[in-house]
C-alpha positions in Angstrom: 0.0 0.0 0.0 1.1 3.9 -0.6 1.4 6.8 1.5 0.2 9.2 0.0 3.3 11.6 0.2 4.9 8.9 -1.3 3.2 8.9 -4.8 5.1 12.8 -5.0 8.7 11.6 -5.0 11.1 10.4 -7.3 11.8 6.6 -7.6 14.7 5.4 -5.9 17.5 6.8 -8.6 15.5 8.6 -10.6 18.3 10.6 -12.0 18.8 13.9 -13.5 16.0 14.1 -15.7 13.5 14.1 -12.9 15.2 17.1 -10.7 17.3 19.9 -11.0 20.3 20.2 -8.7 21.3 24.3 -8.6 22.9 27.0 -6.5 20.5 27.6 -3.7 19.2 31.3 -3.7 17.8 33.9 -0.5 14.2 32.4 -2.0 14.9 29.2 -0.9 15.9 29.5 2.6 12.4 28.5 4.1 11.9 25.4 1.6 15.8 24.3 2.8 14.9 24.9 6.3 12.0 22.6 6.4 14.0 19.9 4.7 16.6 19.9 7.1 13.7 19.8 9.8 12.8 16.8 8.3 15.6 14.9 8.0 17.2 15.7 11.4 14.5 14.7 12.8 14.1 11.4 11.0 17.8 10.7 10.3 19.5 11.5 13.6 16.9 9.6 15.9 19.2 6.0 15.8 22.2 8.6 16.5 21.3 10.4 19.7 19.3 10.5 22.9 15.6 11.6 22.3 16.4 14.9 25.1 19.6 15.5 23.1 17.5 16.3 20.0 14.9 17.7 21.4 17.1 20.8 22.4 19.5 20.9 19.6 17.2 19.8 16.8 15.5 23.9 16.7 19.1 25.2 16.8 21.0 22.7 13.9 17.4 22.6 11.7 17.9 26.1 10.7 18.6 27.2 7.6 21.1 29.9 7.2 20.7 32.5 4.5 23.8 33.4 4.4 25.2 30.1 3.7 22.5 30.0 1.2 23.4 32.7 -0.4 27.1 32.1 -0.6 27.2 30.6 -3.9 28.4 27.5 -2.9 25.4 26.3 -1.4 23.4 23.7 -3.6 20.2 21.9 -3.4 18.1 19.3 -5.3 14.5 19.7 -6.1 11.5 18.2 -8.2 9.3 20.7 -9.0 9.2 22.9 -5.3 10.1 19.9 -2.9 13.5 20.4 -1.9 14.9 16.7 -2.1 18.9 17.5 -0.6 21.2 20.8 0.1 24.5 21.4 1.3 27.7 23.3 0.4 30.9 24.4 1.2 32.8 27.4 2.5 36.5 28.7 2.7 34.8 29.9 6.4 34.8 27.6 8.9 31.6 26.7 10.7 32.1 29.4 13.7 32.9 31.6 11.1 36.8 31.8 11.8 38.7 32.5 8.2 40.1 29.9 6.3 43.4 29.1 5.3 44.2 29.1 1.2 43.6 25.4 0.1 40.9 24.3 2.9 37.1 24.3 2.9 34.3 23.4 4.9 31.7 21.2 4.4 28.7 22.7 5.4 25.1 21.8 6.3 24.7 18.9 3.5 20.9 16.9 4.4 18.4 14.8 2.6 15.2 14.5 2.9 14.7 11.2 4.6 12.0 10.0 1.9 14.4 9.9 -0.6 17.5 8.7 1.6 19.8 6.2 0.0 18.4 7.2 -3.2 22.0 8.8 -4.5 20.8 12.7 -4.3 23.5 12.9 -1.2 25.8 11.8 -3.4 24.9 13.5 -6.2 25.1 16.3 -4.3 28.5 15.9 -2.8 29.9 15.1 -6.2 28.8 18.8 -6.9 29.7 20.4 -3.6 33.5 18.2 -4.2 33.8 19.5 -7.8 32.7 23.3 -6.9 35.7 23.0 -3.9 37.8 21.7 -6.3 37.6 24.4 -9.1 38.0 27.1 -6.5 41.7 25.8 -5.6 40.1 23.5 -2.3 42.1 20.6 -1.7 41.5 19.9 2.1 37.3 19.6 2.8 36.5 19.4 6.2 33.9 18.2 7.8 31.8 18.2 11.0 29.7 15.0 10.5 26.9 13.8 12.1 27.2 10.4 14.3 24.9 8.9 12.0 26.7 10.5 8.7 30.2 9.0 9.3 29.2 6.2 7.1 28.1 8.3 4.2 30.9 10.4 4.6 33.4 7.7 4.9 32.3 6.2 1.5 33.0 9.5 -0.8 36.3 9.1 0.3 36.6 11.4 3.6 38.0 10.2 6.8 37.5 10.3 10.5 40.1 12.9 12.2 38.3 12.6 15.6 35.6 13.2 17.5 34.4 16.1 19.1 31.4 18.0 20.9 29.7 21.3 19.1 28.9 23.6 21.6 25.3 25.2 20.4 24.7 28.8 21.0 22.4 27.6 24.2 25.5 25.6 25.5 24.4 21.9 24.8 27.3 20.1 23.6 26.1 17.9 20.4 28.4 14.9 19.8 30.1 14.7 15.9 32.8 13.5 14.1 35.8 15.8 12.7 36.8 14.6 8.7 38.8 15.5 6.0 38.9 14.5 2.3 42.2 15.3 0.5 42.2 16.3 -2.9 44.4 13.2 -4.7 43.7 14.3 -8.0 41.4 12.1 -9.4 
């Protein structure tokens, strides 16, 4: 039997044809916000501790226009429904500078309908390739407990882990990577 939601998503890889992966604009800050709601919510739940999420989830679900507007910022959609986002930045995430050569990974979510249907990947490949043109050969990443996996297969690996203090003070648990740049 269908959900009904179901019957408005794309088929496990559906491919290009069927959505349009872009820069992200200012316009799309509330649609990217309400996926990342959604997924948090859903995909961090085997992660973490139910009160964990319950205080971080309103600070980390936000969507921050201006990393949206940064022009490094992607997303997927089909037709309005925001499927995946996420970018990268010479800034780190506190907003320190960045040294020449070294990005961050920023803020990269799908929508857990369409999870393990390749538009994470997709969308790294982008993300990866955008770094890459702009002279990035060192991406860091704060990953999510329940990202390492995903992160660990497009090649980036674990440096250690670490607590992110939120603006209220609750320490959330991730894990520090890096992919180097080998060329390829």
């Amino acid at each position: 039997m269908l959900i009904p939601h179901e019957r408005q998503l794309p088929p496990p890889n559906a491919g290009a044809m069927d959505t349009t992966l872009r820069p992200a604009m200012p316009a799309d800050t509330e649609a990217v916000g309400r996926m990342l709601a959604r997924s948090y919510r859903a995909l961090l739940a085997d992660g973490y501790e139910p009160a964990l999420l319950r205080e971080a989830l309103p600070l980390i679900s936000v969507a921050r226009p201006g990393l949206i507007s940064c022009g490094t910022y992607y997303l997927i959609e089909q037709e309005d429904r925001v499927l995946a986002a996420g970018g990268w930045t010479d800034v780190s995430p506190h907003g320190a500078p960045g040294r020449a050569g070294v990005g961050h990974l920023r803020h990269l979510a799908t929508d857990p309908l369409v999870a393990r249907c390749g538009y994470g990947s997709r969308l790294l490949g982008q993300v990866i390739q955008s770094a890459r043109a702009a002279g990035i050969t060192d991406l860091r990443c704060q990953s999510t407990l329940t990202a390492v996996p995903f992160h660990a297969a497009h090649g980036f690996t674990v440096v250690g882990e670490i607590d992110v203090r939120l603006p209220t003070g609750v320490l959330f648990p991730a894990v520090q990577m890096r992919w180097l740049d080998d060329g390829d």
